[in-house]
Structures are given as C-alpha cells and as structure tokens.
Backbone as JSON Lines, residues from 0, in Angstrom:
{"i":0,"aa":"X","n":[93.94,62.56,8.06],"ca":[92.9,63.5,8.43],"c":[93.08,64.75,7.56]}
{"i":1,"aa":"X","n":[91.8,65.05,6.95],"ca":[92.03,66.78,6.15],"c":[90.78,67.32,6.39]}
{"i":2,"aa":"X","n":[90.96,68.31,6.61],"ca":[90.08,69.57,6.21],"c":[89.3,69.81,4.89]}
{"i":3,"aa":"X","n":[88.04,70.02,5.12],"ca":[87.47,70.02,3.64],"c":[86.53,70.55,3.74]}
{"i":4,"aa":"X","n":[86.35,71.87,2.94],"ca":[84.99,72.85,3.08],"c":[84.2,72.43,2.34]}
{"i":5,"aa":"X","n":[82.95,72.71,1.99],"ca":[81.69,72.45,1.03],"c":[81.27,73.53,0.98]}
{"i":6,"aa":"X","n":[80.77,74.13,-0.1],"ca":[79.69,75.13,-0.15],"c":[78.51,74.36,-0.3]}
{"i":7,"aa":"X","n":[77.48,75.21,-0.04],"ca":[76.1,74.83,0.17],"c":[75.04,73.88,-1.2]}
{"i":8,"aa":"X","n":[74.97,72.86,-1.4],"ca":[74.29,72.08,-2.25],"c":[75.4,71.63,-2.43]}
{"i":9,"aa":"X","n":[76.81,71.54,-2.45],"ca":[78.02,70.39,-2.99],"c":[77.76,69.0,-2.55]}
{"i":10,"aa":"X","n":[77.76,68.03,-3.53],"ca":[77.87,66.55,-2.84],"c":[78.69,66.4,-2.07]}
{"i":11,"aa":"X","n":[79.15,65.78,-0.79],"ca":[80.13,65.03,-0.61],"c":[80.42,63.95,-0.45]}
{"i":12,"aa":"X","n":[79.62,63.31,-1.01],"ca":[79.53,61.63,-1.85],"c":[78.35,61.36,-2.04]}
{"i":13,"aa":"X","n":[78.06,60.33,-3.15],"ca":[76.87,59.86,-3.93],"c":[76.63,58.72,-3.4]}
{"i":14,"aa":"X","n":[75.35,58.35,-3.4],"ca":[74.95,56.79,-3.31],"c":[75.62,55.55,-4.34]}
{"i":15,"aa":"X","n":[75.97,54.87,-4.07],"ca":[76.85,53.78,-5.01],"c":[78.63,54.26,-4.86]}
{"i":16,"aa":"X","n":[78.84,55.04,-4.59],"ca":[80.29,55.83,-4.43],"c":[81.27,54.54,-3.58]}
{"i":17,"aa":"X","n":[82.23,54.76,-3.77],"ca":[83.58,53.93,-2.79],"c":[83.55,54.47,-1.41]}
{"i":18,"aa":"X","n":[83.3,53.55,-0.62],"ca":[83.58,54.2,0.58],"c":[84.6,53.97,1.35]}
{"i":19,"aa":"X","n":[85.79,55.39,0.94],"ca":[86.94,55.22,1.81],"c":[87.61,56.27,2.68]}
{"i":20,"aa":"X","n":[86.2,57.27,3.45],"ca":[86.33,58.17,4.22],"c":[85.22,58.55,5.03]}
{"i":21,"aa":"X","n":[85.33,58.54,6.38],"ca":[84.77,58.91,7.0],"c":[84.4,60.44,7.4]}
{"i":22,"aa":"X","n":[83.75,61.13,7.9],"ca":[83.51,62.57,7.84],"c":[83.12,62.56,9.05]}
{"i":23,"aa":"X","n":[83.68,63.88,9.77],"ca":[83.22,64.57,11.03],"c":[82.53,66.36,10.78]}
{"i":24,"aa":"X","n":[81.5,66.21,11.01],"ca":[80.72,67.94,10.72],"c":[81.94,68.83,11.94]}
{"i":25,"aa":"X","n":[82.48,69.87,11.32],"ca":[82.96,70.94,12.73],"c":[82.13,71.5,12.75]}
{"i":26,"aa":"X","n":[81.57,72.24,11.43],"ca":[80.69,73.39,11.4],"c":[79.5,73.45,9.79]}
{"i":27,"aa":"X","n":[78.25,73.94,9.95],"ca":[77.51,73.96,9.33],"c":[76.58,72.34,9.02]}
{"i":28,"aa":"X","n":[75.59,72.13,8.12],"ca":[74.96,71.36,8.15],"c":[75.24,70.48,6.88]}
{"i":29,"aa":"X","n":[75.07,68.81,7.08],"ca":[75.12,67.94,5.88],"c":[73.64,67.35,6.17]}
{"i":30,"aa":"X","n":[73.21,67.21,4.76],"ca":[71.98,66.26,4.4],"c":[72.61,64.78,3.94]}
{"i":31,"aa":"X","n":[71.79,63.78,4.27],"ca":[71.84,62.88,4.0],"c":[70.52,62.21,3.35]}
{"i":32,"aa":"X","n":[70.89,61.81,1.83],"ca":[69.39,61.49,1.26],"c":[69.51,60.23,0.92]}
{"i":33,"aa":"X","n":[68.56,59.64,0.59],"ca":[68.27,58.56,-0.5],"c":[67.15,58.55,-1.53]}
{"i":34,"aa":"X","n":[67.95,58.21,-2.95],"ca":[66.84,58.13,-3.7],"c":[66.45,56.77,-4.12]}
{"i":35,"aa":"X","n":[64.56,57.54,-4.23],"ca":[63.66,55.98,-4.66],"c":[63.14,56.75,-6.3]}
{"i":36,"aa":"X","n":[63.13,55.48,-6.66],"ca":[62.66,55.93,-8.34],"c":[61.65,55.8,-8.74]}
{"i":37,"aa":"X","n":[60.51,55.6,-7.2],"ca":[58.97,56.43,-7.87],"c":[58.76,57.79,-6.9]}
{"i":38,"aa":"X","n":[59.52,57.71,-6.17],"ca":[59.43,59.43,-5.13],"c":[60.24,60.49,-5.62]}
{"i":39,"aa":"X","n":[61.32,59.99,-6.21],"ca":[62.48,60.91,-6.14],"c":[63.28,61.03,-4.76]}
{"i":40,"aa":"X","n":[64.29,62.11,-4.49],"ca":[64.73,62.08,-3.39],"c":[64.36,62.34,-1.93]}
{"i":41,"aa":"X","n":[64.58,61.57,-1.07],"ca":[63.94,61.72,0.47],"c":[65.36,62.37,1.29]}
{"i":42,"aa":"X","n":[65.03,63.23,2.34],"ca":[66.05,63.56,3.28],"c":[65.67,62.19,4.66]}
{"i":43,"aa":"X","n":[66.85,61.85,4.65],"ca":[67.13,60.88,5.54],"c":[67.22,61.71,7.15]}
{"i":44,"aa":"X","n":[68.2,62.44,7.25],"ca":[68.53,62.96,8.07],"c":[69.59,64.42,7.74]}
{"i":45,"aa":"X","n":[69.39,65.2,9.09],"ca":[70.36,66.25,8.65],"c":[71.12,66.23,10.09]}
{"i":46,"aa":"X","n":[72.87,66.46,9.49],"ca":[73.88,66.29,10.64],"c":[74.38,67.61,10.8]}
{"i":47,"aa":"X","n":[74.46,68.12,11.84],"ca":[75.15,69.47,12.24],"c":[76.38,69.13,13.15]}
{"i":48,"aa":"X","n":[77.01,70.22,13.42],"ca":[78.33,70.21,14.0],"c":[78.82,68.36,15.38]}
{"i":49,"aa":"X","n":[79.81,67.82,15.5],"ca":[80.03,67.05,15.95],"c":[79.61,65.26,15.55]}
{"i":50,"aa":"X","n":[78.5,65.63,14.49],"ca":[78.51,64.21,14.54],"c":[79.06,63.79,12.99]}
{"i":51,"aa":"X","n":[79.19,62.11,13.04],"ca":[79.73,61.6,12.08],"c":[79.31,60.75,11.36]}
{"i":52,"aa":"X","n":[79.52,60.52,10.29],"ca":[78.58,59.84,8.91],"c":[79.35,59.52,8.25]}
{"i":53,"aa":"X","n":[78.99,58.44,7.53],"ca":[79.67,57.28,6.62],"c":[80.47,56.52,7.38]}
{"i":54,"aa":"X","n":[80.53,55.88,8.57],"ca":[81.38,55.23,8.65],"c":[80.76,54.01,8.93]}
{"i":55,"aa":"X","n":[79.26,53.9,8.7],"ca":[79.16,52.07,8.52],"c":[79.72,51.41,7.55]}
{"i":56,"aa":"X","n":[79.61,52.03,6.18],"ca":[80.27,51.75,4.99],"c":[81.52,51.44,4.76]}
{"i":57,"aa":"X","n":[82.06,52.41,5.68],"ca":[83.41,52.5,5.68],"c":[83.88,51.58,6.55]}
{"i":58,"aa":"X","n":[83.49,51.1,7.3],"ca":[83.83,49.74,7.8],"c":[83.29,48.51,7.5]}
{"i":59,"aa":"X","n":[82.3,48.16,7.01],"ca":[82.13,47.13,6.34],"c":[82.51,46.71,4.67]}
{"i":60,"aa":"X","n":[82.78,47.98,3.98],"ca":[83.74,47.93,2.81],"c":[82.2,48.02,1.65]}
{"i":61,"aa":"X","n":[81.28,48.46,2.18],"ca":[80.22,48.58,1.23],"c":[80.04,49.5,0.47]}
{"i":62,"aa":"X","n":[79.74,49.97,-0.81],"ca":[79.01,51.16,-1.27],"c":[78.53,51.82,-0.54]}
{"i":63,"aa":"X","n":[78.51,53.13,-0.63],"ca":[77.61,54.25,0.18],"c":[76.47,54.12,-0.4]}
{"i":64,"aa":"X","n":[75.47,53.57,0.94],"ca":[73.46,53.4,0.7],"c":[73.16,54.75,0.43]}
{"i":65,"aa":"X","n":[73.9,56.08,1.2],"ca":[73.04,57.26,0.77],"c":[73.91,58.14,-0.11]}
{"i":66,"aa":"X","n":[73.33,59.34,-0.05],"ca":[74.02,60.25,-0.31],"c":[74.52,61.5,0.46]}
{"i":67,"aa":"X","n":[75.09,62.27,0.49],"ca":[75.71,63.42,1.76],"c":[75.9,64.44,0.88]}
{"i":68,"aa":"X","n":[75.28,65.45,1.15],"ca":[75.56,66.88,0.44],"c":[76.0,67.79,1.5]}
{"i":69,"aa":"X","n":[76.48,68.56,1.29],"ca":[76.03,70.21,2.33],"c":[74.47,71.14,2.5]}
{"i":70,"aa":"X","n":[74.22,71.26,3.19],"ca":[73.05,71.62,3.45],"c":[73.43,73.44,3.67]}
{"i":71,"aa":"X","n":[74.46,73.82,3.92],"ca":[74.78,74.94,4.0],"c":[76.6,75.39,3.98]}
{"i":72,"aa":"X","n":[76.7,76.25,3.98],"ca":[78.33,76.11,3.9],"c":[78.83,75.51,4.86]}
{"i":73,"aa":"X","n":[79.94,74.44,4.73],"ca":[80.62,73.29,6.17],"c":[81.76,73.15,5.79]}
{"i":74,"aa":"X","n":[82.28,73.18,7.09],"ca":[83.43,72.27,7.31],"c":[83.98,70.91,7.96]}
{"i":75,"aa":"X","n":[84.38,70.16,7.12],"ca":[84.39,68.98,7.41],"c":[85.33,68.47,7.67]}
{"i":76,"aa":"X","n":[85.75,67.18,8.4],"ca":[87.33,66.62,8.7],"c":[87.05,64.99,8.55]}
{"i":77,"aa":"X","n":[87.31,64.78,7.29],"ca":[87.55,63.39,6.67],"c":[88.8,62.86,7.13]}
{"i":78,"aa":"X","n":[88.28,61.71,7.23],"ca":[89.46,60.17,7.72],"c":[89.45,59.12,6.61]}
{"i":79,"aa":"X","n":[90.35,58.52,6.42],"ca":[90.88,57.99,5.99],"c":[90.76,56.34,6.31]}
{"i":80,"aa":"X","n":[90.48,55.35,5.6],"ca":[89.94,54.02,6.78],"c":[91.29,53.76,7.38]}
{"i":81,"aa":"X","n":[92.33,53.57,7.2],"ca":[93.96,53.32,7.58],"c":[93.53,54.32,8.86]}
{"i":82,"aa":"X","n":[93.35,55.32,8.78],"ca":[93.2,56.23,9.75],"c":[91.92,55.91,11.0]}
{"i":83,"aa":"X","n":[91.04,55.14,10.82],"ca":[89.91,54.8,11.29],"c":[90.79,53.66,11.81]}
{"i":84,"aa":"X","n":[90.91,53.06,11.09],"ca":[91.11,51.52,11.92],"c":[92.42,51.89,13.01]}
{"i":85,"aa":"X","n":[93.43,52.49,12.76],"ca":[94.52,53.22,13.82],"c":[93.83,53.74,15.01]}
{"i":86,"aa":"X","n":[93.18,54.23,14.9],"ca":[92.13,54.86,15.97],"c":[91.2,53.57,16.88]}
{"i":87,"aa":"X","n":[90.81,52.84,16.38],"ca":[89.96,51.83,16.81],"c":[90.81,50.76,17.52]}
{"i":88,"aa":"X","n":[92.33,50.75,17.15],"ca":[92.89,49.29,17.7],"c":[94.07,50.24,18.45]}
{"i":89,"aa":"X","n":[94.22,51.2,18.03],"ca":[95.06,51.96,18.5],"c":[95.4,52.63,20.24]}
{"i":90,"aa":"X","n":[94.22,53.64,19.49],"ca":[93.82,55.15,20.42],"c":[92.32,55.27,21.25]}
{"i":91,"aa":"X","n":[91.87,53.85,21.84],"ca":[90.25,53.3,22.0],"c":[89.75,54.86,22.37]}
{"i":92,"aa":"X","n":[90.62,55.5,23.42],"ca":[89.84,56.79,23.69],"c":[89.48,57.45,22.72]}
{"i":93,"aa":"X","n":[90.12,57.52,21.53],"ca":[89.41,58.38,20.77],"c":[88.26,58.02,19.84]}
{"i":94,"aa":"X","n":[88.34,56.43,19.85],"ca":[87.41,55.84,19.34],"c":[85.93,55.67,20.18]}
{"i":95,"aa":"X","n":[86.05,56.25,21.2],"ca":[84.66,56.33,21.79],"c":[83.91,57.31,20.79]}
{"i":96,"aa":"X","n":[83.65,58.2,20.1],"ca":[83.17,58.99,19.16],"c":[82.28,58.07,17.95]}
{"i":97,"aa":"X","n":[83.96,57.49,17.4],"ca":[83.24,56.77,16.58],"c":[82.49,55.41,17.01]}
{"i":98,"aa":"X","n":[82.57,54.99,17.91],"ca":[81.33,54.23,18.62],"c":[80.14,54.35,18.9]}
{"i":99,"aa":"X","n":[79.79,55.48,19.54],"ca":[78.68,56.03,19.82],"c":[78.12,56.17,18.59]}
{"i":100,"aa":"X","n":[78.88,56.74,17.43],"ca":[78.22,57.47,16.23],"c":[77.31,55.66,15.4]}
{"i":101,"aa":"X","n":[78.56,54.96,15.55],"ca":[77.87,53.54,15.07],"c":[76.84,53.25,15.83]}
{"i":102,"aa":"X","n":[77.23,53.05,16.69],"ca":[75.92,52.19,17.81],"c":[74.67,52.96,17.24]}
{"i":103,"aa":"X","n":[74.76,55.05,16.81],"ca":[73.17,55.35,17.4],"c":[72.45,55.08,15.66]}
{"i":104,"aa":"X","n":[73.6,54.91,14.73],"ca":[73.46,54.36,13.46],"c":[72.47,53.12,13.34]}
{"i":105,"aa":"X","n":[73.19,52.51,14.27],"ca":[72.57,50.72,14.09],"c":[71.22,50.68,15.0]}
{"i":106,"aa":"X","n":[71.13,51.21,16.1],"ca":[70.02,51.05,16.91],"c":[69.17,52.23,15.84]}
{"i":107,"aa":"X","n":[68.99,53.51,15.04],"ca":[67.99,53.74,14.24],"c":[67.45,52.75,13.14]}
{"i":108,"aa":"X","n":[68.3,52.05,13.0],"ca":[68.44,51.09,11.37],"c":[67.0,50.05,12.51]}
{"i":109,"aa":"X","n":[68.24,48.91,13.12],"ca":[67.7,47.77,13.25],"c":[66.73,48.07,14.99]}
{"i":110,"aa":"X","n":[66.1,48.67,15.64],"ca":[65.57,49.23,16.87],"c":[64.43,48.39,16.33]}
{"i":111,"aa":"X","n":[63.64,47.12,17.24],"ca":[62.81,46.46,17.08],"c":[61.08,47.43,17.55]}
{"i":112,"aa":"X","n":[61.25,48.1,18.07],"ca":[60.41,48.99,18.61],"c":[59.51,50.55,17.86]}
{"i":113,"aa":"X","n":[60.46,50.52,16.21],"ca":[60.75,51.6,15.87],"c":[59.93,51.59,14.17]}
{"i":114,"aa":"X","n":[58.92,52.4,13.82],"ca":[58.16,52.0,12.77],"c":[59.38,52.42,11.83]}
{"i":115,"aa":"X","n":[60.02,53.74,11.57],"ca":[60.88,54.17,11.21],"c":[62.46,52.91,10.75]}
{"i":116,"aa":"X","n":[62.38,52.08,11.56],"ca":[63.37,51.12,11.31],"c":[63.16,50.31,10.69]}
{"i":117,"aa":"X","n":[62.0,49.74,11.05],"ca":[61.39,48.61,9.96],"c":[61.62,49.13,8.36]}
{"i":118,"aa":"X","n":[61.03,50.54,8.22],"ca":[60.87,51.07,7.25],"c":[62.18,51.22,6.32]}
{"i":119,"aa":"X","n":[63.25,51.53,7.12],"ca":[64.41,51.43,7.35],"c":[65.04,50.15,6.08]}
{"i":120,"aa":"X","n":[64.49,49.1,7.21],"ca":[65.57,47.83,7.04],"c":[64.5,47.76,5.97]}
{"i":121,"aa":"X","n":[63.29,47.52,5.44],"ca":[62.63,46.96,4.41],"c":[63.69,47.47,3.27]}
{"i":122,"aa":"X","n":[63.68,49.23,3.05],"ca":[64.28,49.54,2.08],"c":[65.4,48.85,1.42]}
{"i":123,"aa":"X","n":[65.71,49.01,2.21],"ca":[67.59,48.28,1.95],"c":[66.93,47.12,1.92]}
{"i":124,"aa":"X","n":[66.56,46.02,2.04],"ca":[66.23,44.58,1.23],"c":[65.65,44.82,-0.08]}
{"i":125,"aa":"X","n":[64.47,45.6,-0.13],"ca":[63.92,46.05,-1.47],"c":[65.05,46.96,-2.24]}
{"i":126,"aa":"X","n":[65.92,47.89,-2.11],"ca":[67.14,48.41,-2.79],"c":[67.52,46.86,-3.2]}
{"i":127,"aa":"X","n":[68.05,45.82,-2.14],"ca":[69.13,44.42,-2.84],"c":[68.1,43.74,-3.86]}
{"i":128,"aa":"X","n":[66.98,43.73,-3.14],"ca":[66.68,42.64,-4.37],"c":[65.9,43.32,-5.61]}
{"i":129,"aa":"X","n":[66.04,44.71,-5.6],"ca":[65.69,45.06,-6.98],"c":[67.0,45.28,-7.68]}
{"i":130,"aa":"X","n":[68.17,45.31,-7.22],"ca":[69.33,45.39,-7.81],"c":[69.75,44.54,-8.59]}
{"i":131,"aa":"X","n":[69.6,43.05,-7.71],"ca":[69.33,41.41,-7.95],"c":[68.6,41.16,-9.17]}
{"i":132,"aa":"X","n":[67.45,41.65,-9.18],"ca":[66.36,41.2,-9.78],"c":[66.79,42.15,-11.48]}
{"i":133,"aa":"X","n":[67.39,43.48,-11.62],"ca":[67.74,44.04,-12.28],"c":[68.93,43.36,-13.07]}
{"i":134,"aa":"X","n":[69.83,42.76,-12.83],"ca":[70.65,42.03,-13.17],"c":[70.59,40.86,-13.54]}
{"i":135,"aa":"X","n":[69.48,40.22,-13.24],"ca":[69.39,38.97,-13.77],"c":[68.44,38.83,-14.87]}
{"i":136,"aa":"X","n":[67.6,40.12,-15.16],"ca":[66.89,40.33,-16.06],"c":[67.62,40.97,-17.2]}
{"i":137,"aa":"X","n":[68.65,42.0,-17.09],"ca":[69.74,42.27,-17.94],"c":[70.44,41.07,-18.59]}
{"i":138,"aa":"X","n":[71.12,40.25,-18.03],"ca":[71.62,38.61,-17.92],"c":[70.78,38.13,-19.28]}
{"i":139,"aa":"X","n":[69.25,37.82,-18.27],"ca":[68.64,36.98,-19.72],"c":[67.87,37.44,-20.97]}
{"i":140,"aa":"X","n":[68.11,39.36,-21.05],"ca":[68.17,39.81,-22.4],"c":[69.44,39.9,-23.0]}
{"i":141,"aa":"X","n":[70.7,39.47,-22.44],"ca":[72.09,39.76,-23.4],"c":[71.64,38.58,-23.55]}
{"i":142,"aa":"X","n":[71.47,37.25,-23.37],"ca":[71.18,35.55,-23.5],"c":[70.47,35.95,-24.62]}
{"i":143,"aa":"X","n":[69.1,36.27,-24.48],"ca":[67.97,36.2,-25.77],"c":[68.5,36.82,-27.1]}
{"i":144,"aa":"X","n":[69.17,38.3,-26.92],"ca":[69.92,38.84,-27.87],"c":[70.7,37.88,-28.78]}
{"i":145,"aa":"X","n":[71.62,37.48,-27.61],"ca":[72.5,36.59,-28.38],"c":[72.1,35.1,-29.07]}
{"i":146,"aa":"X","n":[70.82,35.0,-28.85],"ca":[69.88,33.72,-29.19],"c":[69.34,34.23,-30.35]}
{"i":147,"aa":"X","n":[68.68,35.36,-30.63],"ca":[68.62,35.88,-31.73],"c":[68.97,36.27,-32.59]}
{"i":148,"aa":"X","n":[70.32,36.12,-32.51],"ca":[71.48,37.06,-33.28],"c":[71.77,35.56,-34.28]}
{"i":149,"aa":"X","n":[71.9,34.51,-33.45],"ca":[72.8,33.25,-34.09],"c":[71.71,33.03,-34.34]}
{"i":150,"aa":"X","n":[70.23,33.02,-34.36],"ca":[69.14,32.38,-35.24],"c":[68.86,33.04,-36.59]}
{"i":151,"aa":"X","n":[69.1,34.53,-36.6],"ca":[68.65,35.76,-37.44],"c":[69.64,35.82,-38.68]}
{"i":152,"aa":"X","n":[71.07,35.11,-38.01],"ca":[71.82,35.41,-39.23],"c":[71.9,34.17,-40.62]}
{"i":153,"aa":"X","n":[72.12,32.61,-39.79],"ca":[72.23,31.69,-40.49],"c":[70.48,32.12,-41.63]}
{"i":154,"aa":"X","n":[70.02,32.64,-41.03],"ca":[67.82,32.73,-42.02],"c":[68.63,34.1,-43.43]}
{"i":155,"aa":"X","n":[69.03,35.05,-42.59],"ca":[69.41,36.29,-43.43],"c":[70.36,35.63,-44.74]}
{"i":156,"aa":"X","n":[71.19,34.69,-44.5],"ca":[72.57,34.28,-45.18],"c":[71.66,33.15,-46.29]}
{"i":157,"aa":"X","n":[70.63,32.62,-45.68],"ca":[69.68,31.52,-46.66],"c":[69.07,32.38,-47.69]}
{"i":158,"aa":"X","n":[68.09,33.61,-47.24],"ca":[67.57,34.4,-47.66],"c":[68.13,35.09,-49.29]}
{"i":159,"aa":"X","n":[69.57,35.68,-48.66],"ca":[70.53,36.15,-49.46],"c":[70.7,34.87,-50.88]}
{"i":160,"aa":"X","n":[71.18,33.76,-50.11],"ca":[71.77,32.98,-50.7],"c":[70.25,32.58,-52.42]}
{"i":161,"aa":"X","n":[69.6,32.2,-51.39],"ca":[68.26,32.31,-52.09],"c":[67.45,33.02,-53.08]}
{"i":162,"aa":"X","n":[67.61,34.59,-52.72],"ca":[67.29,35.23,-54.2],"c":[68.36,35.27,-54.98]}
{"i":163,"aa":"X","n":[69.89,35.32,-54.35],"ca":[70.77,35.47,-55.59],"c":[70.54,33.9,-56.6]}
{"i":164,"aa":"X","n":[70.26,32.79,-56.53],"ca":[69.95,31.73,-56.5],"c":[69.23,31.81,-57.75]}
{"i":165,"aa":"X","n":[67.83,32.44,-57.5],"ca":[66.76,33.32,-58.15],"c":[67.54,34.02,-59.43]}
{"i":166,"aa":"X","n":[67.94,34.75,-59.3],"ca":[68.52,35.6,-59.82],"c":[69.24,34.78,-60.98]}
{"i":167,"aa":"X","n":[70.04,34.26,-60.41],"ca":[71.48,33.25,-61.06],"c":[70.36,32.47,-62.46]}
{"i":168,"aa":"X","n":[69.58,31.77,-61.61],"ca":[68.7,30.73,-62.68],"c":[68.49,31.49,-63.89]}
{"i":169,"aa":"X","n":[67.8,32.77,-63.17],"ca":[66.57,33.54,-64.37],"c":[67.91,34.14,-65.62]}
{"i":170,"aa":"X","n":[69.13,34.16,-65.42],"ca":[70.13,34.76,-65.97],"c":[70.16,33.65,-67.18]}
C-alpha cells in the first residue's frame, strides 16, 4: 500500500498500460476516460473520495480499457495485486470494499436493463475486434511486402544483368 498524490491533469495510468495496482480516491477527484478515434476522448466517469478503480483489470490480468487522470489535486492509496489478493483470501472484512466497488463495476458494464450498458459492452467488442481486425491486416501487408520484395528483386537482378549484357555485346 502507498500513498500517491497527483496534481491536477496527471495521468495515473493510460489505456493499454499493465495493470498491477489498484487505487483508492482519499481525497480530490479522478476522471476516467476512453478514447475513440473518430470522437476523440469521452469522460467515462468521475470518482471522488472513497471509491475504487482499476481493479477489474487488476484482477483479471488485462490491460487497462481506460484511462485515469486527476481531475483535480488527489490523493491516492494504490495496492499492489499481492496486496489485493491478501485481502480477498485473507482479511474478507476488508474486502467488502473491494466487492462492492466490483459488483457496482459489473452491474454498470453488463445491467440488462441499461441503454448505457449495452453501449458499454458494444464498445469493448468493437475496441476487440478492431484490434483483431488491425492485426490481421498488418499480418497480410508484412506477407504482400515480403511477396514483393522476393518478386522485385530476382526482375531488378535480370534487368541489371540485361543491360550490362547490352553493354558487354556493343563493346
């Protein structure tokens, strides 16, 4: 567990980042955004004193989906997952916190009732499969590259071979 201030606009983690700390607000405000790359950035939500963020990630061992800045000067008290999971199999009382904080996580995400959730869960499928879809299109331009490369050179080396050829005769 540490202590960790932010001044106001500091990240305190990026989207795609390692997630291997959880955060508790004592004091002041964190934003939580995500960016789309025809909007630019959206505020997801803003967390003030007591509650806690990042720790879906941090327990399922995923990249961080958003991002977390300071929204104003804060103080924060990061955990550690060694420290999370001690708490959870450990110290259950103290893990009622981080329970609640999951549960009201998952019921905004997946809440069948909730336009906001749908909206939610679409993203994050459209985030995977444009990620997907980005990579496999990367994939089959290093392929074509390299299809072009071994067609372009044996023609260049004929070419060469060919006017010096030219050349040689007219000598």
């Amino acid at each position: 567990m540490e202590k960790r201030q932010f001044a106001a606009g500091e990240a305190v983690y990026n989207s795609g980042d390692v997630s291997d700390q959880l955060y508790l607000v004592k004091s002041g405000q964190v934003t939580l955004t995500s960016l789309y790359p025809e909007t630019g950035e959206a505020t997801e939500e803003i967390l003030g004193p007591g509650r806690v963020f990042g720790e879906v990630e941090l327990i399922d061992g995923r990249p961080r989906s958003l991002s977390a800045k300071a929204a104003s000067d804060c103080l924060l008290i990061s955990f550690e997952r060694d420290e999370i999971l001690d708490i959870l199999f450990n110290r259950p009382e103290d893990s009622l916190v981080l329970g609640k904080s999951v549960f009201d996580h998952l019921k905004r995400i997946y809440s069948n009732d909730s336009l906001e959730s749908d909206l939610a869960r679409l993203r994050e499928e459209m985030n995977t499969r444009i990620r997907e879809a980005v990579i496999q299109h990367e994939s089959r331009v290093v392929r074509s590259h390299n299809g072009m490369a071994a067609i372009a050179v044996p023609i260049v080396v004929l070419i060469v071979l060919a006017i010096g050829a030219y050349f040689f005769v007219k000598i």
